[in-house]
C-alpha positions as CSV (number, residue, x, y, z in Angstrom):
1,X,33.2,37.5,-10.0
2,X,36.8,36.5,-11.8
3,X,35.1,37.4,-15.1
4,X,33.7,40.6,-13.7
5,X,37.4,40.9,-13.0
6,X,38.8,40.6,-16.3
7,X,35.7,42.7,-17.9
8,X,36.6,45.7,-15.8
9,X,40.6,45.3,-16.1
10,X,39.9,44.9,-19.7
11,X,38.0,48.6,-19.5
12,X,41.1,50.0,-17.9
13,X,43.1,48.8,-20.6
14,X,40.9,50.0,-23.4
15,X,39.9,53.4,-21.9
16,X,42.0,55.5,-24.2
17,X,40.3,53.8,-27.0
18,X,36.8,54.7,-25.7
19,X,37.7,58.0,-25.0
20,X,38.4,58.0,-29.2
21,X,34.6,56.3,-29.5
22,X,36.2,53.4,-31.4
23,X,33.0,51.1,-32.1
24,X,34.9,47.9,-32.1
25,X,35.6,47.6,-28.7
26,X,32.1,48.5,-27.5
27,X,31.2,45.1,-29.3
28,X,33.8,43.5,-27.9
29,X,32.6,44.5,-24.4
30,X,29.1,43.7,-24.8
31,X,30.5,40.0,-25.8
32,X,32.2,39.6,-22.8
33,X,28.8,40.9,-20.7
34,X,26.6,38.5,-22.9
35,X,29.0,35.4,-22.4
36,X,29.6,36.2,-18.6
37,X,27.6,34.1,-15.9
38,X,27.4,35.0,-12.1
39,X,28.8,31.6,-10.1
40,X,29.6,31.6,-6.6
41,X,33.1,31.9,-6.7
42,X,35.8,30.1,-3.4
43,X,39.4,31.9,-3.9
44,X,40.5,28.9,-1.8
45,X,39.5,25.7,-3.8
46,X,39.7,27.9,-6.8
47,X,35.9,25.8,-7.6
48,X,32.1,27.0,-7.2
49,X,30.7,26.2,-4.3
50,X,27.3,24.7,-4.1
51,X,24.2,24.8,-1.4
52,X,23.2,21.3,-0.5
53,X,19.8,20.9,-0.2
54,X,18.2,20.7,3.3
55,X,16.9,16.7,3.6
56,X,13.2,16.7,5.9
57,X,12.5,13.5,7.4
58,X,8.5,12.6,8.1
59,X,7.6,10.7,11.5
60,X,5.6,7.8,11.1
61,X,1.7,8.2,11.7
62,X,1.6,5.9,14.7
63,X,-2.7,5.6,14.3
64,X,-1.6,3.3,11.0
65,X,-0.8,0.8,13.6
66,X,-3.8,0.8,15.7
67,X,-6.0,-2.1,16.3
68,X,-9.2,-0.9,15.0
69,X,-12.7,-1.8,16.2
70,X,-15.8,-1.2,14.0
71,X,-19.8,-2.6,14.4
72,X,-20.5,-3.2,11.0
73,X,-23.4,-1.2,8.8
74,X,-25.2,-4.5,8.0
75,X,-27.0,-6.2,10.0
76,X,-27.8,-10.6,10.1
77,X,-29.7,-13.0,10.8
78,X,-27.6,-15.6,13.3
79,X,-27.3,-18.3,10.5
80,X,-23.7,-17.1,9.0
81,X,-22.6,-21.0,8.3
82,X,-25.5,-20.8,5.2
83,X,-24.6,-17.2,3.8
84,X,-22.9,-19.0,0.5
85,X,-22.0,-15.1,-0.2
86,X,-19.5,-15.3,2.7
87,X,-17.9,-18.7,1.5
88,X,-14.7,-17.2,0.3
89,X,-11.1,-16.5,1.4
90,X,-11.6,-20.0,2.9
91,X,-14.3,-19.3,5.2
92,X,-16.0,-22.9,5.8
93,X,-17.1,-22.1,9.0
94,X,-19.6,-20.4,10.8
95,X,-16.9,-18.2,13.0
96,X,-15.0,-18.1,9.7
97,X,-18.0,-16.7,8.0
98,X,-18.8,-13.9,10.2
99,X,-14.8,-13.2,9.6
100,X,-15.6,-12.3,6.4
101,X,-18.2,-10.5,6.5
102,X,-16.3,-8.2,9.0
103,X,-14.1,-8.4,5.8
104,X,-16.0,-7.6,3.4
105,X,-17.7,-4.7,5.1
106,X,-14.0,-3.1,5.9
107,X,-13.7,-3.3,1.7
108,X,-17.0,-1.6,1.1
109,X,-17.8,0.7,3.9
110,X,-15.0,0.9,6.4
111,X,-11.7,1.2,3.4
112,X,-10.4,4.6,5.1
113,X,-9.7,2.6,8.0
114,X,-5.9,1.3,8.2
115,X,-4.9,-2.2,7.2
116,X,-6.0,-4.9,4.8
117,X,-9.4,-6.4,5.2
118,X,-7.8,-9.5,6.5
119,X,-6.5,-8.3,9.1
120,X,-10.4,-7.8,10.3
121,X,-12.3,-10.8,12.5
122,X,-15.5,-10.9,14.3
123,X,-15.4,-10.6,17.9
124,X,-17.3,-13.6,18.4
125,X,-16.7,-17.4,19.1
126,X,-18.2,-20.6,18.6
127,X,-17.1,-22.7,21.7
128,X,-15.0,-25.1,18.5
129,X,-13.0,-22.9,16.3
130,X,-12.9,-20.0,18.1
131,X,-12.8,-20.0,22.3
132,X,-12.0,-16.9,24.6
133,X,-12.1,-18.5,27.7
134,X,-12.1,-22.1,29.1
135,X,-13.0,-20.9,32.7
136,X,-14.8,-17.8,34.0
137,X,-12.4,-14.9,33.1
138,X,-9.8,-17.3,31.4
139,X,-8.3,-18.1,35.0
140,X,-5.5,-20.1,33.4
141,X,-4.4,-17.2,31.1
142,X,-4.1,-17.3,27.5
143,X,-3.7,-21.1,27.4
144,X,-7.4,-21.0,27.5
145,X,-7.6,-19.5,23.8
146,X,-8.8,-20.8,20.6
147,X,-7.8,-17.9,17.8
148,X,-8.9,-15.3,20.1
149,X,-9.0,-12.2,18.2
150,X,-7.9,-9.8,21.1
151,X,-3.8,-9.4,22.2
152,X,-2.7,-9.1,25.4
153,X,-2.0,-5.6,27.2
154,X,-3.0,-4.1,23.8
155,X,-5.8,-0.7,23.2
156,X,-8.0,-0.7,20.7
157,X,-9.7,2.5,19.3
158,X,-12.5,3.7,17.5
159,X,-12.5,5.0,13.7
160,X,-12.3,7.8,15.3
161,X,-8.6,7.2,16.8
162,X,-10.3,7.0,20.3
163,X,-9.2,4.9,22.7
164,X,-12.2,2.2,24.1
165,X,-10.5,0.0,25.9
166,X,-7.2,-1.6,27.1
167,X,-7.2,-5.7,27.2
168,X,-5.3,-7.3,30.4
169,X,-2.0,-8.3,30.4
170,X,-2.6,-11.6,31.8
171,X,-5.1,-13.2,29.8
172,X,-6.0,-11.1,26.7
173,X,-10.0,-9.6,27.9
174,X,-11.6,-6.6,28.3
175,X,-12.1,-5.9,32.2
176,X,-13.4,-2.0,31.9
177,X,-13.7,0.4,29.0
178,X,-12.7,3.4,29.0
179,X,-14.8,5.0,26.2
180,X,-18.4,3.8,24.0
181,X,-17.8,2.6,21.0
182,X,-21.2,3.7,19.6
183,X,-23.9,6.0,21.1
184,X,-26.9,4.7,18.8
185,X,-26.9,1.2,20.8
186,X,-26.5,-0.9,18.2
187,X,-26.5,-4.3,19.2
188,X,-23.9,-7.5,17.6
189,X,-23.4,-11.3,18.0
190,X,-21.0,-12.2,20.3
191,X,-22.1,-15.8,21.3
192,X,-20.3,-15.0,24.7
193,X,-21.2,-15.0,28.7
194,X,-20.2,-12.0,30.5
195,X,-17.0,-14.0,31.9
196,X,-15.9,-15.1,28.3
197,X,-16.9,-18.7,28.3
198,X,-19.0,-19.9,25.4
199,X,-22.8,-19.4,25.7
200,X,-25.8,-19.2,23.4
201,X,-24.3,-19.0,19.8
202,X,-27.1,-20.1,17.5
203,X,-25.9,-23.8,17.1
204,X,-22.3,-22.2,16.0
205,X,-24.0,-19.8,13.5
206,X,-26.1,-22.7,11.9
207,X,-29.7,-21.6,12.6
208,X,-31.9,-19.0,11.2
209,X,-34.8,-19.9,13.4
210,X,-36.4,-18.0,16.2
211,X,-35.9,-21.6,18.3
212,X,-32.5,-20.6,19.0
213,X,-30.8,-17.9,20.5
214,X,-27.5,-16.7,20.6
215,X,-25.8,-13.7,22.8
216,X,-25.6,-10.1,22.3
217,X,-23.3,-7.1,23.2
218,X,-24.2,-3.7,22.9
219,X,-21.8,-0.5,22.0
220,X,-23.4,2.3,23.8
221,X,-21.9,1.2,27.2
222,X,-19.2,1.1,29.5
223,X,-19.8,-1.9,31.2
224,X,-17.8,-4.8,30.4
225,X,-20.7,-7.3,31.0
226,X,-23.1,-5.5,28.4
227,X,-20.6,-4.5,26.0
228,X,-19.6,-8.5,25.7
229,X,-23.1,-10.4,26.6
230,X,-26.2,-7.7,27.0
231,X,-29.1,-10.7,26.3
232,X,-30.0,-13.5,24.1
233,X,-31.9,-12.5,20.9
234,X,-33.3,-14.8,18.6
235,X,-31.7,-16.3,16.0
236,X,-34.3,-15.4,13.2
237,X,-33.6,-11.7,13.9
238,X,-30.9,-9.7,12.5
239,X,-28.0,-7.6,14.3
240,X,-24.5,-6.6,13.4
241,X,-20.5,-7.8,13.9
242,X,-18.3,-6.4,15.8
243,X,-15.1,-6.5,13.7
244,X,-11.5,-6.1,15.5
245,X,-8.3,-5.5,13.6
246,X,-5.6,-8.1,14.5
């Protein structure tokens, strides 16, 4: 605006000279216009003022933080402790073993799903490594567990970013579920009784033979007892993991 000022005072004082036509001056004018630039202009500060830009904040995805459950793709036989595929990350184990195969099927066909493979077990024990519960229902509380892989008062959801079920607050197991987890009823190794204690596990995931047996959960259910310890299958047969984000 202040040179728009000056261009049009500088008219007034030149318009006797454009009345005569002198050329000169028009070049002089079209100077100014060419050298001119529009600025916001503050007749306080005397200084251009300038629009800050408008800052946007983003709210956390809260589902980044859910613990995840998933019944793996592949199935197996219930002799995990001989799998020399699975003897990585440090898995020496039976329990350990399963571990990562939950871990490597979160790598190959579960990777949209948040957090590291890692953070993936098996929800399954041994009765050495890995105990829910020393007494029916773990009675005593969380005392009773061995690297349990469910929290206390915690939900745990479907890929799907559905809820399935709530754990207690008191002792860290499932007591009802709200939701399936799958409607196929695909069945998976648990090696648990329907009150948590340690039952049929395929001597700790050392046996391929139909001899032994080892206890199965099933996903298409709402029952506790089913969803944790449907039957006993054989341990030359194959079924899947359930794998539970930690």
């Amino acid at each position: 605006m202040f040179r728009f000022f000056v261009i049009i005072s500088f008219l007034f004082s030149c318009s006797d000279d454009f009345k005569n036509k002198k050329i000169y001056q028009i070049s002089i004018l079209r100077k100014l216009l060419q050298s001119s630039t529009i600025t916001s202009f503050n007749p306080l500060s005397q200084t251009p003022t300038q629009t800050p830009n408008p800052t946007t904040t983003s709210t956390p995805d809260p589902s980044l933080n859910y613990k995840y459950l998933f019944i793996t793709t592949i199935s197996h036989n219930g002799d995990f402790f001989n799998d020399a595929a699975l003897s990585i990350n440090g898995a020496t184990t039976g329990i350990s073993k399963m571990d990562q195969f939950c871990r490597t099927e979160k790598i190959n066909n579960f990777s949209t799903l948040p957090g590291e493979s890692l953070e993936y077990k098996a929800f399954a024990i041994d009765g050495v490594n890995r105990i829910a519960c020393t007494t029916g229902n773990c009675n005593g509380g969380t005392s009773e567990h061995l690297d349990w892989v469910l929290n206390v008062a915690t939900d745990y959801y479907s890929q799907s970013k559905v809820k399935i079920f709530t754990t207690s607050a008191s002792s860290g197991i499932i007591n009802n579920l709200d939701q399936i987890l799958d409607s196929t009823g695909l069945e998976f190794w648990t090696g648990l009784n329907n009150n948590y204690t340690t039952g049929l596990r395929c001597s700790n995931w050392n046996s391929p033979l139909g001899a032994f047996t080892a206890r199965t959960g099933i996903g298409n259910t709402t029952f506790k007892d089913d969803f944790i310890s449907k039957q006993s299958t054989f341990c030359n047969l194959t079924r899947r993991v359930l794998c539970v984000r930690q």
